[in-house]
C-alpha positions as CSV (number, residue, x, y, z in Angstrom):
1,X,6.2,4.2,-22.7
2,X,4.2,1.3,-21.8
3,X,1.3,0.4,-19.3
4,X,3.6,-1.5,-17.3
5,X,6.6,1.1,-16.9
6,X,3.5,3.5,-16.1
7,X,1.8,1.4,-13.1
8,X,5.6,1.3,-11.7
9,X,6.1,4.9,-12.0
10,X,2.6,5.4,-9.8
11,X,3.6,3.0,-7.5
12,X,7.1,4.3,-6.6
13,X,5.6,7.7,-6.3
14,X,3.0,6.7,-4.2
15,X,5.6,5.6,-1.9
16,X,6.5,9.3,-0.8
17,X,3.2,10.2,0.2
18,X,2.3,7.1,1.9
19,X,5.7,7.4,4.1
20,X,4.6,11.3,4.8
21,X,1.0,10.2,6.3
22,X,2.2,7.7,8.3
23,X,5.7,9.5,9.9
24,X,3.5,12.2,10.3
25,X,0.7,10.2,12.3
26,X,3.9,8.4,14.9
27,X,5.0,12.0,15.0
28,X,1.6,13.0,16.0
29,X,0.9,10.3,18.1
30,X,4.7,10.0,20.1
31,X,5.4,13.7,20.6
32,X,2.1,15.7,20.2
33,X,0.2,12.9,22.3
34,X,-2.8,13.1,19.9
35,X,-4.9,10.5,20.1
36,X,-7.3,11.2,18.0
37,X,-6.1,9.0,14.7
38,X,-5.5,6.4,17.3
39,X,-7.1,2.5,17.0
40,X,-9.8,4.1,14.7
41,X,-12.8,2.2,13.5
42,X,-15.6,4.0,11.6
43,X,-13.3,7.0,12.0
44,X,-13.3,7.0,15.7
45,X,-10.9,6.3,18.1
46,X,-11.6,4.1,21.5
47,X,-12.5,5.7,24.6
48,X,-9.1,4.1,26.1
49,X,-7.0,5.6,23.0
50,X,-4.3,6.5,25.1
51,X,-3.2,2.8,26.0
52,X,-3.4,1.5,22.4
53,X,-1.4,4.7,21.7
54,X,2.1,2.8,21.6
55,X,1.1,0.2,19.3
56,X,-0.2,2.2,16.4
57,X,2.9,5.0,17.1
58,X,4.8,2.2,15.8
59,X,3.0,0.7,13.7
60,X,3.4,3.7,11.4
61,X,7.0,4.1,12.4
62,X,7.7,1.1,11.3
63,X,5.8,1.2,8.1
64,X,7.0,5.0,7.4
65,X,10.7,3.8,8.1
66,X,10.3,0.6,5.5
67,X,8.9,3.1,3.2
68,X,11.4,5.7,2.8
69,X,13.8,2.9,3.0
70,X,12.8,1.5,-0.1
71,X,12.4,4.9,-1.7
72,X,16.5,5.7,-0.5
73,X,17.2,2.3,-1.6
74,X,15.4,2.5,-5.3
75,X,17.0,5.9,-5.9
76,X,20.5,5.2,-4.8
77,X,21.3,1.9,-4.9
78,X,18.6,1.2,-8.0
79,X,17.7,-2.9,-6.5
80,X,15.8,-5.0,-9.0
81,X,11.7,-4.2,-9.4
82,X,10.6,-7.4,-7.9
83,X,12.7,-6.9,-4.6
84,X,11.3,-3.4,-3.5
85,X,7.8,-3.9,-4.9
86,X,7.8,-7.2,-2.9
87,X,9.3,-4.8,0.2
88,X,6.7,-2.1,-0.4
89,X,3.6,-4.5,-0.9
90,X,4.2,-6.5,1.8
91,X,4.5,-3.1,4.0
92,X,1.3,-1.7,3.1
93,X,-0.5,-4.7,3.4
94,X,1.1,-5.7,6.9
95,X,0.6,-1.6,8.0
96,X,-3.3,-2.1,7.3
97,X,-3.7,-5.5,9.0
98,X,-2.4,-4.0,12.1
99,X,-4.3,-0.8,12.5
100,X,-7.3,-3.4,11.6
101,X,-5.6,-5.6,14.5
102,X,-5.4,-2.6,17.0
103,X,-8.5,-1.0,16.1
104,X,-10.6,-3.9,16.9
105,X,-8.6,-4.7,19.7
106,X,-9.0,-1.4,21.3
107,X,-13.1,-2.2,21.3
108,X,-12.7,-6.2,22.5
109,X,-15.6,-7.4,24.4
110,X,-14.8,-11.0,25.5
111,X,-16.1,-12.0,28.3
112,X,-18.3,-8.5,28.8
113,X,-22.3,-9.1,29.1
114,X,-23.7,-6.1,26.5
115,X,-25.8,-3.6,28.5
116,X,-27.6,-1.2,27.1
């Protein structure tokens, strides 16, 4: 067993907890209405969290979906390394950029004179 055949291993299993966190958050967010992990930045959610609900719901549906996708698609179908570690790269990275996206979003002050 080498490093490489190692680092794949951890990667393909991190895949099944990473598609568990964020099914469970749409779940959370889509049928339990909980706001709460909703547009988050320094670990808490907008004051409007309900409105910006929608987007991060699928956001993680999206990325939960592509996830267990890949994982279905390694197991059964075995596709080459390179295409589902391109698939599940890409996935994470795109999942963070839009919570980052929404989050700030959710806290936009354009236009909006500070007062305080």
């Amino acid at each position: 067993m080498d490093l490489s055949l190692a680092l794949t291993w951890i990667m393909f299993l991190g895949l099944f907890p990473l598609a568990f966190f964020w099914l469970r958050r749409a779940w959370r967010i889509l049928f339990r209405r909980d706001y709460s992990e909703v547009a988050l930045k320094r670990g808490e959610p907008p004051p409007n969290a309900e409105r910006y609900a929608p987007y991060t719901a699928a956001i993680n549906l999206v990325a939960g979906g592509v996830a267990v996708s890949v994982i279905l698609l390694v197991v059964i179908s075995g596709i080459p390394y390179e295409t589902w570690t391109a698939i599940a790269g890409s996935t994470i990275w795109l999942k963070f950029f839009g919570d980052f996206v929404v989050s700030r979003q959710a806290r936009a002050n354009w236009g909006k004179a500070d007062k305080g």
